[in-house]
C-alpha positions as CSV (number, residue, x, y, z in Angstrom):
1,X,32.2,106.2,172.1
2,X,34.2,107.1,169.2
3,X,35.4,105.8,165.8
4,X,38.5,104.1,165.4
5,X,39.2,104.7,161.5
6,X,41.3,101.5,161.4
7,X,44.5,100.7,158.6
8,X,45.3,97.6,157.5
9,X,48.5,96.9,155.7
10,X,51.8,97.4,158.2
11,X,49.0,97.8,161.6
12,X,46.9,94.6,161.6
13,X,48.7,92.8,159.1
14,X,52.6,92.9,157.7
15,X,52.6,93.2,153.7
16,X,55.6,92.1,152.4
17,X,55.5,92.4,148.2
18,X,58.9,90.6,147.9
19,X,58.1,87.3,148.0
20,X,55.3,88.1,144.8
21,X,58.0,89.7,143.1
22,X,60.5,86.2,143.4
23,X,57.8,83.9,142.8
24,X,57.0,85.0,139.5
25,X,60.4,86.6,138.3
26,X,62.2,85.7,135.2
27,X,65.5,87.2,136.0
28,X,66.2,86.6,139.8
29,X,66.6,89.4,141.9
30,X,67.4,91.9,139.3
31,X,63.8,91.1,138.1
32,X,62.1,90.4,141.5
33,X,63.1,94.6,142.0
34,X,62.1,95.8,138.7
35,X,58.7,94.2,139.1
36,X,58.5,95.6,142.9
37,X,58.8,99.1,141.1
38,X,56.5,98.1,138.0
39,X,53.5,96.5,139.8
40,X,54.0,97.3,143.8
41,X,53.9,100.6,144.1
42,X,54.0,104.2,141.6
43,X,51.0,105.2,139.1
44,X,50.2,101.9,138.0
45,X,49.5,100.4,141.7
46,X,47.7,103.1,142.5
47,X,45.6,103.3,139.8
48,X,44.9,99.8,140.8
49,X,43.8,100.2,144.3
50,X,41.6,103.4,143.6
51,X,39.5,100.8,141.5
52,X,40.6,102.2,138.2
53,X,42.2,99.0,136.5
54,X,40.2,95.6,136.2
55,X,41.4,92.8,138.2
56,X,41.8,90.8,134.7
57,X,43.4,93.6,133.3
58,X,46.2,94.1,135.9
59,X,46.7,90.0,135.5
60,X,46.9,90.6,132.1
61,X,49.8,93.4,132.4
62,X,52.0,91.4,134.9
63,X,51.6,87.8,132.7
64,X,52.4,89.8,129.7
65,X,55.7,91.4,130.8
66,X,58.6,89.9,129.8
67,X,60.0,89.6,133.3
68,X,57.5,87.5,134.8
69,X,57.9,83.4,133.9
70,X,54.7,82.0,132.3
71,X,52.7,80.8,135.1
72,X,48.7,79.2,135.5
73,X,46.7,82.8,135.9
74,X,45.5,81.2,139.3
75,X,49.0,80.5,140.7
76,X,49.9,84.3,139.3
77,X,47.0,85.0,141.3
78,X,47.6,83.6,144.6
79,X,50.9,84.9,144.3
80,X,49.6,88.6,144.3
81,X,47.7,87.7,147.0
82,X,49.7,85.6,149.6
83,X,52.1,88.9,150.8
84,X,50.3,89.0,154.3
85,X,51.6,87.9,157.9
86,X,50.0,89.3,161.4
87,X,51.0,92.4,163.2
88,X,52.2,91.3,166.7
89,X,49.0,92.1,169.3
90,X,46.7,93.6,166.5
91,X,44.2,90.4,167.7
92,X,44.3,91.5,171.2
93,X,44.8,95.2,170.2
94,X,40.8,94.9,168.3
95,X,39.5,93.4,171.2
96,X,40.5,95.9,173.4
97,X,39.4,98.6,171.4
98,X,35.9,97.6,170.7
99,X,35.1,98.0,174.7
100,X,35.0,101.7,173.6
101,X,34.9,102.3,170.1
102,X,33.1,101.5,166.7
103,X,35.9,100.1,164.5
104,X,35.9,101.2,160.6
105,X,38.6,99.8,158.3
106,X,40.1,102.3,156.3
107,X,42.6,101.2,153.4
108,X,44.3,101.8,150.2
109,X,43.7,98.1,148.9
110,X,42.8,96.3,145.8
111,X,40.4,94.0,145.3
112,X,42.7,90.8,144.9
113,X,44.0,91.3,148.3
114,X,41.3,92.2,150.2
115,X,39.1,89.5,149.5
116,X,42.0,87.5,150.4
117,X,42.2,89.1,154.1
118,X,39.1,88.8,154.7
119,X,39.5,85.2,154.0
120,X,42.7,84.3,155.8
121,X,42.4,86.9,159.1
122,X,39.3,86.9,161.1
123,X,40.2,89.8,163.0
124,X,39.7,92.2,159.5
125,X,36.1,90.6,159.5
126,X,33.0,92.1,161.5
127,X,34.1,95.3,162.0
128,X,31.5,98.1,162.0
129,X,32.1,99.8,158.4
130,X,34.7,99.3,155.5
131,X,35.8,102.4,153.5
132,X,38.1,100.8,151.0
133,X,39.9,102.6,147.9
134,X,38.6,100.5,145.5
135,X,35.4,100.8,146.1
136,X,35.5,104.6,146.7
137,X,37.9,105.8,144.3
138,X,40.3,107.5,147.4
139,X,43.6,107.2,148.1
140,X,44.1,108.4,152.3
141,X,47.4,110.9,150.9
142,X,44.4,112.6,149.6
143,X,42.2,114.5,151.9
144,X,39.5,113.9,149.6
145,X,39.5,110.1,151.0
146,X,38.5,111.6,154.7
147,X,35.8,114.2,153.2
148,X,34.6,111.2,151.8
149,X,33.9,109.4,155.4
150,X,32.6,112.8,156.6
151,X,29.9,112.8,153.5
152,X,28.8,109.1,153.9
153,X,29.1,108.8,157.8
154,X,26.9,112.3,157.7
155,X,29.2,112.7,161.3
156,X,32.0,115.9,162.7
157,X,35.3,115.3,162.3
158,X,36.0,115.1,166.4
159,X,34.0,111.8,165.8
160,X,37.0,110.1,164.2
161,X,40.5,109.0,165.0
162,X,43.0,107.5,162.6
163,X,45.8,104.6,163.0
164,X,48.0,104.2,160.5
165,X,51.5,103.7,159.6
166,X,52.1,106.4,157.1
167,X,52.6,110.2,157.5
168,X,51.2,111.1,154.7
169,X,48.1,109.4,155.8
170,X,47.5,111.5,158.7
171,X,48.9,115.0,157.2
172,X,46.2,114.3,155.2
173,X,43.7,113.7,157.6
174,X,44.4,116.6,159.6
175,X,43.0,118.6,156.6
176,X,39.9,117.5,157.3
177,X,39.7,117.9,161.3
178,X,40.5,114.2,161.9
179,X,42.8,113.3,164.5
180,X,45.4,110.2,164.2
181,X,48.1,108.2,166.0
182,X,51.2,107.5,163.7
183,X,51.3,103.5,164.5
184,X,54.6,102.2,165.3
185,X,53.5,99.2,167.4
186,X,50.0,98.3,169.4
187,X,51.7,98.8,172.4
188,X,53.1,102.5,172.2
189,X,49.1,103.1,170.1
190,X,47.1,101.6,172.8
191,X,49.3,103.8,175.4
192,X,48.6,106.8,173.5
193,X,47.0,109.6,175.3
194,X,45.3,110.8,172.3
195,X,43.6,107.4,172.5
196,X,42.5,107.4,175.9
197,X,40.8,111.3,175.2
198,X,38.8,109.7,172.6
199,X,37.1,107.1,174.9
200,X,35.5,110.1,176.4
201,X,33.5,111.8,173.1
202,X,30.2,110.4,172.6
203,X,27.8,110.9,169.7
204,X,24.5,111.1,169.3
205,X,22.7,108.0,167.5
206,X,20.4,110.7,165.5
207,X,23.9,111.9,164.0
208,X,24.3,109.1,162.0
């Protein structure tokens, strides 16, 4: 058995930012894609996820801007939050792979939205480990992210196989030994040949 180090955003669930950005817009579109580049994604975001900024204090920078309409903080909120939809067959896909691996979620997240997936999709809760970039301090374009698995696991590298969505993601993986599948859709990752090679590694309980 190996170790499925599992991504969430884009391969068990679809994040859309957009509708965030129209909800609490002041000027329409226009504004809707200056906030996109403001709050969803650059320095700021990821300074965010990597557990840098305060929950209140992000709140704080998006009520304050003068793009956003004045809003309760809790409906700003749920607004950050409510961007998810499923992944077509990631329910099925999780089943299927915990007949032959341990399942560790692995993502660049913030604490707003995570607690919210946890909430609204079961199939993100029970699964062996959580390495999330809050809480660590990692983003996975860094390589530094995986040697941080391989410190706290105490396990090889040929232990571990990555799905995710980005490239960047697994170019950075390989740097520490880690395999990955580039995930387009469940049905070409659970296909993949690299996938059904991994079934076959074992570890030792006394590794971990």
């Amino acid at each position: 058995m190996s170790i499925i180090l599992l991504d969430i955003g884009n391969v068990l669930v679809k994040v859309d930012f957009l509708p965030f950005c129209k909800a609490v817009s002041r000027d329409g579109e226009n504004g809707a894609a200056a906030l996109m580049s403001r709050y969803c994604e650059g320095d700021l975001k990821d300074r965010f996820d990597s557990g840098r900024i305060a929950i209140s204090d992000y709140l704080d920078l998006i009520a304050s801007d003068s793009l956003t309409i004045d809003m309760p903080r809790h409906r700003l909120r749920m607004a950050w939050q409510d961007i998810f939809s499923p992944v077509p067959g990631s329910i099925d896909a999780v089943r299927t792979l915990r007949h032959h691996h341990e399942l560790w979620i692995m993502s660049d997240t913030d604490p707003l939205h995570f607690a919210f997936l946890i909430d609204r999709f079961p199939v993100l809760r029970n699964m062996d480990r959580y390495f999330l970039s809050y809480e660590h301090g990692y983003l996975k374009r860094s390589p530094e992210a995986f040697r941080h698995v391989l410190d706290a696991s105490g396990l090889d590298a040929s232990c571990f196989l990555l799905i995710d969505d980005r490239e960047v993601n697994t170019s950075a993986c390989a740097c520490s030994g880690i395999g990955s599948i580039l995930f387009r859709s469940w049905s070409e990752t659970l296909a993949s040949l690299l996938l059904a090679d991994s079934r076959h590694y074992s570890f030792r309980e006394d590794q971990r």
